[in-house]
VEXDREN-2710 file (C-alpha; in Angstrom, 1 decimal):
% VEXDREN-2710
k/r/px/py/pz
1/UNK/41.1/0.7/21.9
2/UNK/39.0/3.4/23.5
3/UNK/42.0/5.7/23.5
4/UNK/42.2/5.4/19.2
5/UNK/38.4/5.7/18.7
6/UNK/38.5/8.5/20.6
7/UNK/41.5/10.0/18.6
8/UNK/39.4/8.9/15.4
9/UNK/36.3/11.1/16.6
10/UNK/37.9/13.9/17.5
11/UNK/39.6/13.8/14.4
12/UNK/36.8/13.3/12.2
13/UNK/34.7/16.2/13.9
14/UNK/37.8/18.4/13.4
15/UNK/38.3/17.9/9.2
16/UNK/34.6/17.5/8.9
17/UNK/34.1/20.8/10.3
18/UNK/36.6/22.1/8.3
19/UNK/34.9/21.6/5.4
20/UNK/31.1/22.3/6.4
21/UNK/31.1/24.8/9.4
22/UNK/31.0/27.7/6.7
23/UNK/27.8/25.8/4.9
24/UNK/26.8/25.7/9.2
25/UNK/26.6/29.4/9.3
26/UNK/25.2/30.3/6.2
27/UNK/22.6/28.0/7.0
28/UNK/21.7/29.6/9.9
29/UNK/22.1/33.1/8.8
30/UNK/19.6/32.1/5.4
31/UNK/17.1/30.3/8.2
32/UNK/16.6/33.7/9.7
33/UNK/16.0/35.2/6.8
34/UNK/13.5/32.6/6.2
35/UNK/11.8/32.9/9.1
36/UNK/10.3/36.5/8.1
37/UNK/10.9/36.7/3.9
38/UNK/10.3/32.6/1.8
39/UNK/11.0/31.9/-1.2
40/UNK/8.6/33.9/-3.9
41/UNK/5.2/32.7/-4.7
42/UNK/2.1/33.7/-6.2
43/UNK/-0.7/32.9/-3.1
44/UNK/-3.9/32.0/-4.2
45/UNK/-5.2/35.0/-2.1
46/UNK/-2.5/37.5/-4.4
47/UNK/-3.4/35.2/-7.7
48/UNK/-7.0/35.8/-7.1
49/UNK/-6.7/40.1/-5.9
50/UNK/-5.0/40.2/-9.6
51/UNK/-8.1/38.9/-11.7
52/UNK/-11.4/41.0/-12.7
53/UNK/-14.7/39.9/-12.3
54/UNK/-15.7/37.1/-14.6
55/UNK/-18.5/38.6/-17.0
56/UNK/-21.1/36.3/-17.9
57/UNK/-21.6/37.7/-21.6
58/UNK/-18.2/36.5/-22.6
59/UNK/-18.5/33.4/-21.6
60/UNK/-19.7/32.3/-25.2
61/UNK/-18.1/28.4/-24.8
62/UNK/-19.9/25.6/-22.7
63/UNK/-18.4/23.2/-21.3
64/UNK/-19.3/20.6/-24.0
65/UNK/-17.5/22.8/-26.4
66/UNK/-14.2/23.7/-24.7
67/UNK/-13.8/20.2/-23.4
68/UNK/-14.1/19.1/-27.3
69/UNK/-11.6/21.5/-28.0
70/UNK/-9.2/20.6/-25.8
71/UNK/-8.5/17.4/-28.1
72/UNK/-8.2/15.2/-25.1
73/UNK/-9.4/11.3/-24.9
74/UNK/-10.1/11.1/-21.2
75/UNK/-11.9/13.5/-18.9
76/UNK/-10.1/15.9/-17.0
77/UNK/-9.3/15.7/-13.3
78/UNK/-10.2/19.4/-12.7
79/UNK/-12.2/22.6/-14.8
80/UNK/-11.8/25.9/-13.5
81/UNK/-12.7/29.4/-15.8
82/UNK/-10.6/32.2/-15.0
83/UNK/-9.5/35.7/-16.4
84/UNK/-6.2/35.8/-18.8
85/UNK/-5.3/39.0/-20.1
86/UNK/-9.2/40.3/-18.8
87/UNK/-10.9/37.4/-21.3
88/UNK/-12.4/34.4/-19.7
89/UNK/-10.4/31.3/-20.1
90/UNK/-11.5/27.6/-19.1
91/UNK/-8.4/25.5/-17.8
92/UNK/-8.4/21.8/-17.8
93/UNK/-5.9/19.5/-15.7
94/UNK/-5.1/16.3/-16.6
95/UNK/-3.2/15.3/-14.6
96/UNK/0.1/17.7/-14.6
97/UNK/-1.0/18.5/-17.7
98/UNK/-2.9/21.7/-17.8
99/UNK/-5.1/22.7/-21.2
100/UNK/-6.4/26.1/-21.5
101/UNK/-9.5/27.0/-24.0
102/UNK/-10.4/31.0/-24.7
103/UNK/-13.9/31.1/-23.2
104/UNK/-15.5/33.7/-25.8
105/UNK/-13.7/32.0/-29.2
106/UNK/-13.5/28.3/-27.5
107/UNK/-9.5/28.3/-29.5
108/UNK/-7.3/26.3/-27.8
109/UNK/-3.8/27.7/-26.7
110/UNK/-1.6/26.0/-27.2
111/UNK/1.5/28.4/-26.9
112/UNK/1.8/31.8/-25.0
113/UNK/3.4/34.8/-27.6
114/UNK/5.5/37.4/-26.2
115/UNK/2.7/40.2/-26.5
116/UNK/-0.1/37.8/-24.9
117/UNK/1.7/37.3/-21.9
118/UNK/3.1/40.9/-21.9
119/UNK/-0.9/41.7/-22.1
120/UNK/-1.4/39.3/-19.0
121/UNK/0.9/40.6/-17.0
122/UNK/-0.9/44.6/-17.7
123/UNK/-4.0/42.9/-16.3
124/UNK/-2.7/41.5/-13.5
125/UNK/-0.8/44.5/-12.5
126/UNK/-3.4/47.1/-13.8
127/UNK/-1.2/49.9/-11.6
128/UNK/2.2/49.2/-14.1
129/UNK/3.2/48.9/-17.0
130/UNK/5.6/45.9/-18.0
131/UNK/8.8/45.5/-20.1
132/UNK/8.8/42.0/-22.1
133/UNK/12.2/40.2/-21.2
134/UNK/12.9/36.8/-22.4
135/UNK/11.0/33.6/-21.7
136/UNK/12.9/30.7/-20.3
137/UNK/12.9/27.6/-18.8
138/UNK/13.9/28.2/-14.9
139/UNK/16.0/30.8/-13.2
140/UNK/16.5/31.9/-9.5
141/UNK/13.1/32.4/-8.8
142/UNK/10.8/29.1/-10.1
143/UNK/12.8/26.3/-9.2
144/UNK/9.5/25.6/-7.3
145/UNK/8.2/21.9/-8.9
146/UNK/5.1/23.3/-9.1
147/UNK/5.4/25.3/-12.6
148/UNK/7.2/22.5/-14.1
149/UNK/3.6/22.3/-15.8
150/UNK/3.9/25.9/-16.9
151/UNK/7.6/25.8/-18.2
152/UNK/9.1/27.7/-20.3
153/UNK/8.1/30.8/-18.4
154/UNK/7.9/34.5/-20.0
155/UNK/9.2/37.2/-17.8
156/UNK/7.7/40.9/-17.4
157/UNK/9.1/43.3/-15.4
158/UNK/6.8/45.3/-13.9
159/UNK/7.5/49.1/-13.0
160/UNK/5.7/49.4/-9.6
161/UNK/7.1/51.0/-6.8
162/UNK/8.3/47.2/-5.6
163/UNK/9.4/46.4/-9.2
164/UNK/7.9/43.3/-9.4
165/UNK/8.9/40.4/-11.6
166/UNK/5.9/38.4/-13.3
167/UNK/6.2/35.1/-14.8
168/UNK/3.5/33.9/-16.8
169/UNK/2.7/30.3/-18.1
170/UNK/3.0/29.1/-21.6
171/UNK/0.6/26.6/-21.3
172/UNK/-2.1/28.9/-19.9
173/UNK/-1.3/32.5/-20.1
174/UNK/-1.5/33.0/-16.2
175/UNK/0.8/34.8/-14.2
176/UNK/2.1/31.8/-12.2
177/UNK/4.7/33.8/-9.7
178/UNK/5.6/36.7/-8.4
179/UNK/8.9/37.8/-6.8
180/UNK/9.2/41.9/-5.9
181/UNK/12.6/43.5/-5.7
182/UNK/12.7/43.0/-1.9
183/UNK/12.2/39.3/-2.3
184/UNK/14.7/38.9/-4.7
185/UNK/17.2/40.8/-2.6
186/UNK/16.6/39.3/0.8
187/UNK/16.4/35.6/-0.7
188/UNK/19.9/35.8/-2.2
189/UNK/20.8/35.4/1.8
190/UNK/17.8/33.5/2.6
191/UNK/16.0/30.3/0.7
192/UNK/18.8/31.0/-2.1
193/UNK/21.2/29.8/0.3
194/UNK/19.4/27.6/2.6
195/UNK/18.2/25.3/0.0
196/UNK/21.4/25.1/-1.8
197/UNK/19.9/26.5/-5.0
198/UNK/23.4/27.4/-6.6
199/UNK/23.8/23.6/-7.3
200/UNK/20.1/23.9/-9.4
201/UNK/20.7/24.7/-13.4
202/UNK/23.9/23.9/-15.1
203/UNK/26.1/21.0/-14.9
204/UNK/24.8/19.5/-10.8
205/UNK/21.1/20.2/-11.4
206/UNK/20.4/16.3/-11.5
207/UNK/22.5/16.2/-8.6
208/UNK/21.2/19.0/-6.1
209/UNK/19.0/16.9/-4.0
210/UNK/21.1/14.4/-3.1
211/UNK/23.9/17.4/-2.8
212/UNK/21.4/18.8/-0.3
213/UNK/20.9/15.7/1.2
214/UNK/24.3/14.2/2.0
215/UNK/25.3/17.2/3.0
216/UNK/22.7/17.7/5.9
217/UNK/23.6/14.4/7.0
218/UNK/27.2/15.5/6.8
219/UNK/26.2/18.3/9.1
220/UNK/24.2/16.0/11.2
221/UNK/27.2/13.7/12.0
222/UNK/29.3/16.7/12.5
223/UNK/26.9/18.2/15.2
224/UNK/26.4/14.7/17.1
225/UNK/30.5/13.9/16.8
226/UNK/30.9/17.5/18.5
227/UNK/28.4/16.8/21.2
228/UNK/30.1/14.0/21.9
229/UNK/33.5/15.4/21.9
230/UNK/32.1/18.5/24.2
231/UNK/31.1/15.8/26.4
232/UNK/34.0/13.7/26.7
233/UNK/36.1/16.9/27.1
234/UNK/34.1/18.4/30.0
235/UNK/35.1/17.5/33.2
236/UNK/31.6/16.9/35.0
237/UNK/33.9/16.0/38.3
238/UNK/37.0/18.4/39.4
239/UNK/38.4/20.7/37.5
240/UNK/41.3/20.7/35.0
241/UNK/44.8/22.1/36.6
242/UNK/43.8/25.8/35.3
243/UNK/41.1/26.0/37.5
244/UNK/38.4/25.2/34.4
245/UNK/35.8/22.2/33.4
246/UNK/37.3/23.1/30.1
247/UNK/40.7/21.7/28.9
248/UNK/40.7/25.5/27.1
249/UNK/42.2/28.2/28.8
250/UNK/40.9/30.6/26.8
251/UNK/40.7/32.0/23.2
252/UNK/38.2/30.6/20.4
253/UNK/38.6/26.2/21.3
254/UNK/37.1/27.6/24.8
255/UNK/34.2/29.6/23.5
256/UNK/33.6/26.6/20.9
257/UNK/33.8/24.6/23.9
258/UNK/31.1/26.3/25.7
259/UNK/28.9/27.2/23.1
260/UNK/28.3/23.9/21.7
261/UNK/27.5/22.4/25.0
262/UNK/24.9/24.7/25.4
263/UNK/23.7/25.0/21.2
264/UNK/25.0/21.8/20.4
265/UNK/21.6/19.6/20.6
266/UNK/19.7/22.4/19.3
267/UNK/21.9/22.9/16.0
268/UNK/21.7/19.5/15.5
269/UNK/18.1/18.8/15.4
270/UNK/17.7/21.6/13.0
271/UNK/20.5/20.1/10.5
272/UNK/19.1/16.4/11.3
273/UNK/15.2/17.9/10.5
274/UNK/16.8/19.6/7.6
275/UNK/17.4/16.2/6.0
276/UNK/13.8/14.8/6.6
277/UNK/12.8/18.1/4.4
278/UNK/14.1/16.7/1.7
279/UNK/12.3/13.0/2.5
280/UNK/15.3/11.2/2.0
281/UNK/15.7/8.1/0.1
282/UNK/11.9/8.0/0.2
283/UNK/11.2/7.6/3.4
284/UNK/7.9/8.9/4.3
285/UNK/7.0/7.9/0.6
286/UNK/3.7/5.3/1.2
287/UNK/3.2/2.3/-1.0
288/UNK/-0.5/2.2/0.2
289/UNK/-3.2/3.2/-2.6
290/UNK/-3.9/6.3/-3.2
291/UNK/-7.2/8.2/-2.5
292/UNK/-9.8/7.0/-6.2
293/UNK/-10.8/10.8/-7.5
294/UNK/-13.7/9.4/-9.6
295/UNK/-15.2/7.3/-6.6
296/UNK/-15.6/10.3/-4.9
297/UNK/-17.0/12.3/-8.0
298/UNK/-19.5/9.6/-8.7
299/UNK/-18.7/10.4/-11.9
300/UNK/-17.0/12.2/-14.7
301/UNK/-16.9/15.9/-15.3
302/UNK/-19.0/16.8/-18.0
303/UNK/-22.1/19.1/-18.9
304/UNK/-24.3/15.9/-17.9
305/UNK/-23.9/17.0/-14.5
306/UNK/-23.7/20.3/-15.4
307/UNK/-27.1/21.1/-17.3
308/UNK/-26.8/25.3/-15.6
309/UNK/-24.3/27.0/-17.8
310/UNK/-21.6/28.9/-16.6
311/UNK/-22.8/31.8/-17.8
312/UNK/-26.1/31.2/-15.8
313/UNK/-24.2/30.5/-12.7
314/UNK/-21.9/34.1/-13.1
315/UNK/-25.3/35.6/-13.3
316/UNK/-27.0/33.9/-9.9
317/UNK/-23.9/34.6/-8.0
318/UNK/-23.9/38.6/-9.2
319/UNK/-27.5/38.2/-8.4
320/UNK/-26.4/37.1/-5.0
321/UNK/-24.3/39.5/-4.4
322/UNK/-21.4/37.8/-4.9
323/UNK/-18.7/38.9/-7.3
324/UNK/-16.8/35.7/-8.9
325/UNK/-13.5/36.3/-9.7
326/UNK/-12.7/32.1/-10.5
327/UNK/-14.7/29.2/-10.8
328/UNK/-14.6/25.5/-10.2
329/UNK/-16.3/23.0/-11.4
330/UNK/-16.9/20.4/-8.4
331/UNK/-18.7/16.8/-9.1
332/UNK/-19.6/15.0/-5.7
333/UNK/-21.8/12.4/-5.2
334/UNK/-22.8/12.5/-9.0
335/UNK/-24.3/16.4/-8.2
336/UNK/-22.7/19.1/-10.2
337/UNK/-21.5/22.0/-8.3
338/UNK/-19.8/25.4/-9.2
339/UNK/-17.3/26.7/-6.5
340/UNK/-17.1/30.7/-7.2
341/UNK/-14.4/32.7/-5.3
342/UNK/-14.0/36.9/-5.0
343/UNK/-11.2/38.7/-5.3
344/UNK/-10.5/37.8/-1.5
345/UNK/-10.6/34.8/-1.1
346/UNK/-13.8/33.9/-0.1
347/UNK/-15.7/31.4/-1.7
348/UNK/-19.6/30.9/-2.4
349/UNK/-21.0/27.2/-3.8
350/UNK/-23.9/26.8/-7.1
351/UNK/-26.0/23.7/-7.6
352/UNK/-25.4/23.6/-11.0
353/UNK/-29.2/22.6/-12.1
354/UNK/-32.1/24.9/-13.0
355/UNK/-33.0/25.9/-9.6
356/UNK/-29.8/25.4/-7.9
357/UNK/-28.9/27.8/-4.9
358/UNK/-26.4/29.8/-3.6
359/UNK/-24.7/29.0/-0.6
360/UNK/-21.6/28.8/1.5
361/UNK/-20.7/25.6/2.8
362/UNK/-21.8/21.5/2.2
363/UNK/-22.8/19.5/4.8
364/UNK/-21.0/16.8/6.6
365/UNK/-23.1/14.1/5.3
366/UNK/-22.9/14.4/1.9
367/UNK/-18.9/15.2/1.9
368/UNK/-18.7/11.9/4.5
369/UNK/-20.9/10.6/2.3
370/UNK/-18.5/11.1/-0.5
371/UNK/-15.4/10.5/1.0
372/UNK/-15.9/7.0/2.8
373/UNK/-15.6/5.9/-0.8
374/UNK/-12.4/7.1/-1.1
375/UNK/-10.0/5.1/0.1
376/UNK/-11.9/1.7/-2.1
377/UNK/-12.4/-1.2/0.7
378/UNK/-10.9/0.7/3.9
379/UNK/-13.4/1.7/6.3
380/UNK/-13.6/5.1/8.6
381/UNK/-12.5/4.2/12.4
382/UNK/-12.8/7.9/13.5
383/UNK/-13.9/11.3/12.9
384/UNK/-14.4/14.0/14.3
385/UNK/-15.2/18.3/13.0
386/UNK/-12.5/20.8/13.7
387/UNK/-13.5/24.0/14.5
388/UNK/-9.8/25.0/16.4
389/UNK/-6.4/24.1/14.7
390/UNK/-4.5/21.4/16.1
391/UNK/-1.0/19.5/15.7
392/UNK/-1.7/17.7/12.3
393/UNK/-3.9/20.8/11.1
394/UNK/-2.6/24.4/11.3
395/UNK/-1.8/27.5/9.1
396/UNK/1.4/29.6/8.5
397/UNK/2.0/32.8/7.4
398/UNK/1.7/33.2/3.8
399/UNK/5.3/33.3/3.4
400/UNK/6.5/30.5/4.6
401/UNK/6.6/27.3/3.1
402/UNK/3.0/26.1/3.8
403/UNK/1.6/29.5/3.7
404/UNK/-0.2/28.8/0.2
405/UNK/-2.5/26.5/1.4
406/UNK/-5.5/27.9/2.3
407/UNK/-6.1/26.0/5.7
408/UNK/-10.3/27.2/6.5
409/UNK/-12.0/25.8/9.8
410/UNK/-14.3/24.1/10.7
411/UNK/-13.1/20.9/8.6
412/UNK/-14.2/17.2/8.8
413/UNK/-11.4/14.7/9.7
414/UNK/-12.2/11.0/8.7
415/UNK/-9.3/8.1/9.7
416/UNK/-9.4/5.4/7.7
417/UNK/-8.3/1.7/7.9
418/UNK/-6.3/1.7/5.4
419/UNK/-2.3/0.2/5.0
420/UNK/-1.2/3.9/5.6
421/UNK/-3.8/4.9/8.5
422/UNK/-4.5/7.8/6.0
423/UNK/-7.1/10.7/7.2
424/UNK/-8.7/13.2/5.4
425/UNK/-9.2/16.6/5.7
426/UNK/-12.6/17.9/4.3
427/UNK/-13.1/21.6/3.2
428/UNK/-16.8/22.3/3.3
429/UNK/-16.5/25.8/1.7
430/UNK/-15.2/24.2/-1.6
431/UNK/-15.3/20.5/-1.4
432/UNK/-11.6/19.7/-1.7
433/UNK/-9.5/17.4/0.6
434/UNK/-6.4/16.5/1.4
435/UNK/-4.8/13.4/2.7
436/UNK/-2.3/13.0/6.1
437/UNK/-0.7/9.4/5.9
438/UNK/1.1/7.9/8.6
439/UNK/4.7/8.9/6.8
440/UNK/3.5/12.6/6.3
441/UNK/2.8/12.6/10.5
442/UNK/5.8/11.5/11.3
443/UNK/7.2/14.1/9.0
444/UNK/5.2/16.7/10.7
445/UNK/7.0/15.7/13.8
446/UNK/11.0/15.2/12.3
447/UNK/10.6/18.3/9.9
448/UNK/8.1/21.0/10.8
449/UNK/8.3/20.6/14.6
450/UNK/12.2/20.1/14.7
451/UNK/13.4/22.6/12.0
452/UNK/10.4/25.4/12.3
453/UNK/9.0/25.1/15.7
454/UNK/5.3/24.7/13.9
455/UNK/3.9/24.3/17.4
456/UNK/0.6/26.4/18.0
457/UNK/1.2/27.5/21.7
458/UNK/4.8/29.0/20.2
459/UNK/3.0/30.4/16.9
460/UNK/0.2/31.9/19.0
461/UNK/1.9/33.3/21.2
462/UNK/4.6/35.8/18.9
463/UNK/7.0/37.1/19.7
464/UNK/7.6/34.3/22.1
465/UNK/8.5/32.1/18.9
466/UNK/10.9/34.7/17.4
467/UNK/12.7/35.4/20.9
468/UNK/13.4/31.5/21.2
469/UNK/14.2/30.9/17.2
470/UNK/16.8/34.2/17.1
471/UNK/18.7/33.2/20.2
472/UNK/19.2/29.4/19.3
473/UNK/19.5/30.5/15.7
474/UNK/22.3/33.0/17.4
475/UNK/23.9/30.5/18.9
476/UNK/24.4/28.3/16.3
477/UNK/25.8/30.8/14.3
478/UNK/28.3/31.6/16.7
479/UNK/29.4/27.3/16.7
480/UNK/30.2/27.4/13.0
481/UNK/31.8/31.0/13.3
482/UNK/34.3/29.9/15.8
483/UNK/34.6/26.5/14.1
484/UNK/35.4/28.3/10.9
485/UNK/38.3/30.6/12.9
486/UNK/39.3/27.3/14.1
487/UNK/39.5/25.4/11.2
488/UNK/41.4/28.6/9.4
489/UNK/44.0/28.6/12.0
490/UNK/44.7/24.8/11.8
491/UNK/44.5/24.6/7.8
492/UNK/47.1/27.6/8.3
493/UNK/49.3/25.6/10.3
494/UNK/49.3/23.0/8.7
495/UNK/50.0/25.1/5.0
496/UNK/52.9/26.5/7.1
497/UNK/54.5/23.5/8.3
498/UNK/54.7/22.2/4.6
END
């Protein structure tokens, strides 16, 4: 009985190799790639370095009046004013809806013509001129879920020294994405490839995740069956009768041999944390309530708690020295803020009354204040003010897959009592938060520890990170490459024999 189940897992890691060690290799070769050039995005940081300065005399529409003409029911769940094309434009989400009003004629937009966003993509890129292309629905370069609320997207192509490629909403009129000519080039062997993103578009596009998935879990079983093969095959006592701990004299079975004993664990974890990317059948997915937006407003966005124009508050943050590239409108606790941000990425913060101020950050109290009434009945068990990055609360380089998300210290933690143990994470600079449930921890451990090493004494101390990551990344490499000469010469044989 042990002989046959033996014979069965040698055989299964054998065929099953066959068909995935060359999806092995280019998964490595693309996870290098990754590691110093993502996937294209437009940062909030290069979003923001693309707008003018908001000027207060065209802001001609209140609130009252763009809200009215954005023809919707319910309040929104956001406002923010920003620059289209170099005219002030109010954008309202509802949801994954997004609404956009013209600021100085309070028209709403409702589609996105060839020569607006053409016009949009000059102001952006003030330094190059564009050349309209098409507008379309997804390509290479925004399969990204996040401008599913733009789609269809207009294309420009830019004629900068990096020939960038802008895609602009036709919703709002923003640019919404980036993608220069070296990203394009480099991602063709990088995210292209790792993510499987020739299975996206075309006939397997409702099938791509679940491609993606089943296949890493393919991979997975094919890394632990060769572990366990490369076990069974060593001899840990004596020798075999050439003198070896290997049954391989020599040739490419001996250096498969050898290197997955000693990559073998290593490329697994990476394929097994590969799955968990893609949260697999749901399984971090809580069925615990979600954070209640409006209990943490006190209320709903609207010029009541709003009685300082925008237009007002442009003119107290130029008077403070303070040049507003964006704006947001915050409600917390019932009080009416305006969160103004610069062409860097700072931020500055506007009561939005009469004699409001302007100043950088909230305090504790009032966000704690706010956010205990969050998660409804659950109560806070434990908090606590980061001022250092830790495990659960860390930043990435900007291309990388987290490197959006503006990650500012000091924040407040709260941990709540709630089905899911949810925290929050507090941003005082703009009075945002985010939410870390119990599933999304344990995804920080299976996913971004296992597959990108997102551990701060490796990330701090570079090029520690990338020594480590480029030899194991190496060495896995060289497993699929000798598994594919392997499983050449056996399909060979076999072809031959027949």
């Amino acid at each position: 009985m042990l002989t046959r189940l033996k014979r069965y897992l040698y055989l299964s890691h054998r065929w099953i190799g066959i068909v995935l060690c060359l999806f092995m290799a280019m998964w490595f070769v693309s996870g290098v790639v990754m590691m110093y050039i993502g996937y294209p995005k437009l940062t909030p940081m290069e979003k923001l370095g693309g707008l003018p300065g908001l000027a207060a005399d065209h802001c001609r529409i209140n609130l009252t009046q763009a809200l009215a003409a954005g023809g919707q029911i319910k309040s929104p769940d956001s406002v923010r004013l920003t620059s289209v094309a170099g005219a002030p434009r109010y954008v309202f989400a509802h949801g994954k809806k997004q609404i956009a009003v013209d600021a100085e004629t309070g028209i709403r937009i409702d589609q996105v013509t060839p020569a607006q966003a053409l016009a949009s993509a000059g102001s952006f890129l003030a330094t190059a001129r564009g050349q309209y292309l098409d507008i379309l629905d997804e390509d290479a370069w925004t399969h990204s879920k996040a401008l599913d609320e733009h789609r269809p997207l207009h294309r420009v192509q830019m004629d900068d020294e990096q020939a960038t490629l802008l895609y602009i909403s036709n919703t709002t009129g923003e640019v919404v994405r980036d993608a220069n000519r070296s990203e394009r080039i480099w991602n063709w062997l990088g995210a292209w490839i790792h993510w499987l993103y020739p299975f996206r578009g075309g006939a397997l596009d409702n099938y791509a995740a679940d491609i993606v998935i089943y296949t890493a879990l393919a991979g997975s079983i094919l890394s632990l069956f060769g572990i366990a093969v490369g076990l069974l095959r060593w001899r840990f006592k004596g020798r075999y009768k050439h003198g070896s701990k290997t049954p391989y004299r020599d040739g490419w079975m001996r250096w498969h041999h050898l290197l997955g004993l000693g990559f073998g664990v290593i490329a697994f974890t990476w394929i097994l944390s590969g799955l968990f990317s893609m949260n697999p059948w749901k399984i971090f997915d809580s069925t615990a309530a979600k954070p209640n937006l409006q209990t943490y407003m006190g209320g709903e966005i609207s010029q009541h708690y709003f009685p300082l124009s925008v237009a007002e508050a442009l003119a107290r943050f130029q008077e403070a020295g303070f040049q507003a590239r964006e704006i947001e409108w915050r409600l917390l606790n019932s009080q009416g803020y305006y969160i103004a941000f610069d062409g860097l990425g700072r931020s500055r913060i506007l009561t939005a009354q009469a004699n409001g101020r302007v100043f950088e950050k909230l305090g504790w109290p009032e966000l704690q204040n706010a956010a205990e009434r969050l998660m409804g009945q659950s109560k806070v068990v434990g908090q606590r003010v980061l001022s250092e990055y830790d495990f659960y609360y860390y930043s990435r380089a900007a291309h990388t897959m987290t490197g959006h998300i503006d990650k500012r210290l000091p924040i407040l933690r709260l941990e709540f009592t709630d089905p899911a143990s949810t925290w929050l994470h507090l941003d005082p600079y703009t009075g945002n938060f985010s939410t870390l449930d119990a599933g999304r921890r344990l995804s920080r451990w299976l996913f971004a520890f296992l597959h990108s090493w997102d551990w701060l004494p490796l990330l701090n101390n570079r090029p520690i990170w990338d020594i480590l990551l480029l030899a194991f990344s190496a060495g896995g490499l060289l497993i699929s490459v000798s598994g594919i000469v392997i499983g050449w010469q056996r399909v060979k044989r076999k072809l031959s024999s027949h």
